[in-house]
ROFILUM-197400 format. One record per residue (C-alpha): residue number from 0; residue in one letter; x, y, z. Coordinates in steps of 0.05 Angstrom, whole numbers, padded with zeros to 5 digits, m for minus. Layout:
# ROFILUM-197400
+-----+------+--------+--------+--------+
:  nr : rest :     c1 :     c2 :     c3 :
+-----+------+--------+--------+--------+
: NUM :    A :      X :      Y :      Z :
...
+-----+------+--------+--------+--------+
This chain:
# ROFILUM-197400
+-----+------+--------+--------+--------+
:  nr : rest :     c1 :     c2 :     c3 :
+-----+------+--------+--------+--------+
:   0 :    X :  02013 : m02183 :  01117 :
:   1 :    X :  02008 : m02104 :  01097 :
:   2 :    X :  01980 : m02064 :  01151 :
:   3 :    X :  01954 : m01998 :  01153 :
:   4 :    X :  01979 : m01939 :  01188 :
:   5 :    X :  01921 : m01936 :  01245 :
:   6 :    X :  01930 : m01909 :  01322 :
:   7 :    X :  01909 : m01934 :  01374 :
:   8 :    X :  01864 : m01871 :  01387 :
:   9 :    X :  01827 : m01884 :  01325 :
:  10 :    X :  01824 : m01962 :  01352 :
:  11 :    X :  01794 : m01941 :  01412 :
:  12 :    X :  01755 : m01893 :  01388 :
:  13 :    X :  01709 : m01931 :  01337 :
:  14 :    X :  01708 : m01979 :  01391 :
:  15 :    X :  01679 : m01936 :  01443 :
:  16 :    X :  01633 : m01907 :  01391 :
:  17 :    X :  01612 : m01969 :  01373 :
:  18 :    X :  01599 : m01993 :  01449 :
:  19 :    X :  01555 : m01930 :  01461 :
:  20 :    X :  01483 : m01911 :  01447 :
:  21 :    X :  01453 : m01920 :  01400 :
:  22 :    X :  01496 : m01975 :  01374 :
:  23 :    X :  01499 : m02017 :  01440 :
:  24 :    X :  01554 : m02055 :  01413 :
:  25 :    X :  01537 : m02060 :  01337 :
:  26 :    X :  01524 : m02009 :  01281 :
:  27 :    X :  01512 : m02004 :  01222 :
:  28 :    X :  01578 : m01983 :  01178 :
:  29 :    X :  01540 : m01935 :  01148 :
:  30 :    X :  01502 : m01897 :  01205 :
:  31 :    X :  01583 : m01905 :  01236 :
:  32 :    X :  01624 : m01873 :  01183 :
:  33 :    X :  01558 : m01815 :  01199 :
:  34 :    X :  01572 : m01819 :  01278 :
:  35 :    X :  01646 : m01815 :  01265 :
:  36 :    X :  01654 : m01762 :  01213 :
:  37 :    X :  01690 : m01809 :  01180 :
:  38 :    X :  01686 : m01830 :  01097 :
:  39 :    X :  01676 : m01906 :  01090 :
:  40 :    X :  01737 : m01908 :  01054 :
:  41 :    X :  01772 : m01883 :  01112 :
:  42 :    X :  01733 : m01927 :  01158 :
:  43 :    X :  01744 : m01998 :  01126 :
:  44 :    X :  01810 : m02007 :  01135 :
:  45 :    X :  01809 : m01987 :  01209 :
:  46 :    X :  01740 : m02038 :  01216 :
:  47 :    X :  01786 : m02090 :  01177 :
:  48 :    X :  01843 : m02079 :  01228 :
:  49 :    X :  01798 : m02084 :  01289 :
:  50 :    X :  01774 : m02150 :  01259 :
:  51 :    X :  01847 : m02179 :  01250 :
:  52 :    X :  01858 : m02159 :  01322 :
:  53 :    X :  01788 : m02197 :  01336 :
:  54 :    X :  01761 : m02139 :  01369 :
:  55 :    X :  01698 : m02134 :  01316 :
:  56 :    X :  01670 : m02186 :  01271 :
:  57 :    X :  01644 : m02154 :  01203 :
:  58 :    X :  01577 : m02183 :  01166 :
:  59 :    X :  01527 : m02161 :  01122 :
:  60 :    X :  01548 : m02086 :  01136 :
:  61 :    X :  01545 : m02092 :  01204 :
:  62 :    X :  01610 : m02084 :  01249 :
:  63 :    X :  01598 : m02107 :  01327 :
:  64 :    X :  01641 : m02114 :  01375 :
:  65 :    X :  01673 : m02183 :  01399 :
:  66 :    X :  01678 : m02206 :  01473 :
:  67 :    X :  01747 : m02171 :  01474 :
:  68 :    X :  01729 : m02115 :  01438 :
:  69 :    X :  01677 : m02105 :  01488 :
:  70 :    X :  01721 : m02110 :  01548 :
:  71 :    X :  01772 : m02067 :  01517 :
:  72 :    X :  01715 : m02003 :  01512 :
:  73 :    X :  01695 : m02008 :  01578 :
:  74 :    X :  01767 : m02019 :  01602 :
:  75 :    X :  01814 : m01966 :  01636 :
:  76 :    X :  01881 : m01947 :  01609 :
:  77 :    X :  01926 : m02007 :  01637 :
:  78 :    X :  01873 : m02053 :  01619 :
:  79 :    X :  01867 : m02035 :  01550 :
:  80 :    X :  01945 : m02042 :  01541 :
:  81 :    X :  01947 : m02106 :  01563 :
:  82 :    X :  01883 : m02135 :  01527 :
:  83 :    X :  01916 : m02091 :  01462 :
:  84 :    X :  01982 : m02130 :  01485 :
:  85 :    X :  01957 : m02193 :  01484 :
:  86 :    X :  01921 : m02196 :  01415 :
:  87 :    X :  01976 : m02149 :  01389 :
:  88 :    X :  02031 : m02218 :  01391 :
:  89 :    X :  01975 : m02270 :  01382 :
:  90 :    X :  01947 : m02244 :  01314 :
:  91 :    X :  01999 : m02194 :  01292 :
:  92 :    X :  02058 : m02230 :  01279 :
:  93 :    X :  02117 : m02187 :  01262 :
:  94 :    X :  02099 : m02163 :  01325 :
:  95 :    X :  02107 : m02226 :  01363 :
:  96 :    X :  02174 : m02235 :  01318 :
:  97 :    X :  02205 : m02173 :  01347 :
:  98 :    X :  02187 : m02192 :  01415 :
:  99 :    X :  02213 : m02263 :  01406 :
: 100 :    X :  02278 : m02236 :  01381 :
: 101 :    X :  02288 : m02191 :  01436 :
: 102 :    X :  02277 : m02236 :  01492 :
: 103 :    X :  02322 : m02282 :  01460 :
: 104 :    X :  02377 : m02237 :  01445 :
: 105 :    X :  02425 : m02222 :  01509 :
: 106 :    X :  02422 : m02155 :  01498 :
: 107 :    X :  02348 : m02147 :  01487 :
: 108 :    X :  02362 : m02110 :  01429 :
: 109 :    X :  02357 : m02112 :  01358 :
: 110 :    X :  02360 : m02070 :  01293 :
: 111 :    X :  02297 : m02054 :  01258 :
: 112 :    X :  02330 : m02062 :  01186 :
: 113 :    X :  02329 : m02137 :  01210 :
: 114 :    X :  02257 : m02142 :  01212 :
: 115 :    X :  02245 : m02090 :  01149 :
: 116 :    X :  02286 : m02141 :  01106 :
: 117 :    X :  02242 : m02190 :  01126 :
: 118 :    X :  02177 : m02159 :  01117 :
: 119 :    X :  02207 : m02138 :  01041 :
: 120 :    X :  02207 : m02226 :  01032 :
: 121 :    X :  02140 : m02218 :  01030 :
: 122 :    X :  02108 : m02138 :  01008 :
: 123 :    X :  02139 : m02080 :  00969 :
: 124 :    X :  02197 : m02039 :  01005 :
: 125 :    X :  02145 : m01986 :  01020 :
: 126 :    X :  02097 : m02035 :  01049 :
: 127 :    X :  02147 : m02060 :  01097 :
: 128 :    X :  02163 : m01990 :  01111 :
: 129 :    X :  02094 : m01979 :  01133 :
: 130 :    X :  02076 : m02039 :  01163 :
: 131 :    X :  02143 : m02030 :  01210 :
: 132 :    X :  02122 : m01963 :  01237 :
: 133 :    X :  02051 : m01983 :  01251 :
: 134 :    X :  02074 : m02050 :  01293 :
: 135 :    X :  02123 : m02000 :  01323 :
: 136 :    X :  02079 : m01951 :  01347 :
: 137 :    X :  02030 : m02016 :  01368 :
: 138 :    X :  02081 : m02041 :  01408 :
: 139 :    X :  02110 : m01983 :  01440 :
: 140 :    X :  02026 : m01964 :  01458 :
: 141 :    X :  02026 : m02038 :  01483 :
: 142 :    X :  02090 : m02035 :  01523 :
: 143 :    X :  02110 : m02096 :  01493 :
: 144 :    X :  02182 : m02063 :  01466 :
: 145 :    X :  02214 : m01995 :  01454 :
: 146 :    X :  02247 : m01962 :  01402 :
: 147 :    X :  02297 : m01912 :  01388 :
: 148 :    X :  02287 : m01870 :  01328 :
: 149 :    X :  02352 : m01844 :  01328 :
: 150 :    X :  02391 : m01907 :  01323 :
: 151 :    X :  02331 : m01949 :  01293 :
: 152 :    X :  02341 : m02002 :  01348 :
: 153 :    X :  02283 : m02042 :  01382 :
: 154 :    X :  02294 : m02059 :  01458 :
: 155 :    X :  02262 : m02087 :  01513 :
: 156 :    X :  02289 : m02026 :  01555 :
: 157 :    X :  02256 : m01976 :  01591 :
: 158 :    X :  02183 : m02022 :  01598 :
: 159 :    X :  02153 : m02024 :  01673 :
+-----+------+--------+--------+--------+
């Protein structure tokens, strides 16, 4: 699947905003894209995201949060990572094909045309461009794998 170029500050953001007063854990999309400064074109694919993650479930223009989404705004920095981790390689899953490569490899390591070839099976070359960098910059956020942007080479190295 496409994704969207989203950080995880913008994640965590809506979701905090959401968790808050007044909202209490679910708004209203249109009183959110007010509360957020945000246009609802901008917003929807960020709310979309958050509901592939199953942080939020979306009805009847309404957006609350989920049980994970909830523990993920009122969790500190370490915690969010992992809970981010976690639904990161369950319901992402070029994500969880990176990390599977990797552990599998013997040197924890491989290239990231591997994976954009792959991705281009299924979306437009720029898609798969885009959709790379986003689960790169997920997964780096998440700790589950680095990657060098000089030799465009995934790695398990350097993760506590």
């Amino acid at each position: 699947m496409a994704l969207t170029r989203i950080s995880t500050n913008t994640f965590a953001g809506m979701m905090e905003e959401i968790a808050a007063p007044p909202y209490n854990g679910k708004a209203d999309i249109p009183a959110l894209t007010d509360s957020l400064h945000m246009e609802v074109d901008d917003l929807f694919p960020v709310a979309e995201t958050l509901q592939l993650f199953r942080f939020v479930e979306i009805a009847e223009g309404d957006i609350a949060l989920a049980a994970a989404g909830k523990r993920f705004a009122d969790a500190d920095t370490d915690t969010r990572k992992s809970i981010f981790r976690d639904h990161l390689l369950t319901y992402v899953p070029i994500a969880a094909r990176i990390k599977q490569v990797l552990d599998e490899r013997p040197s924890h390591k491989a290239p990231a045309s591997r994976f954009r070839e792959e991705l281009e099976d299924y979306m437009s070359e720029n898609q798969a461009t885009v959709t790379l960098a986003t689960v790169t910059n997920w997964g780096r956020y998440a700790e589950v794998f680095a990657y060098d942007e000089t030799s465009q080479v995934f790695s398990l190295e350097d993760l506590h």
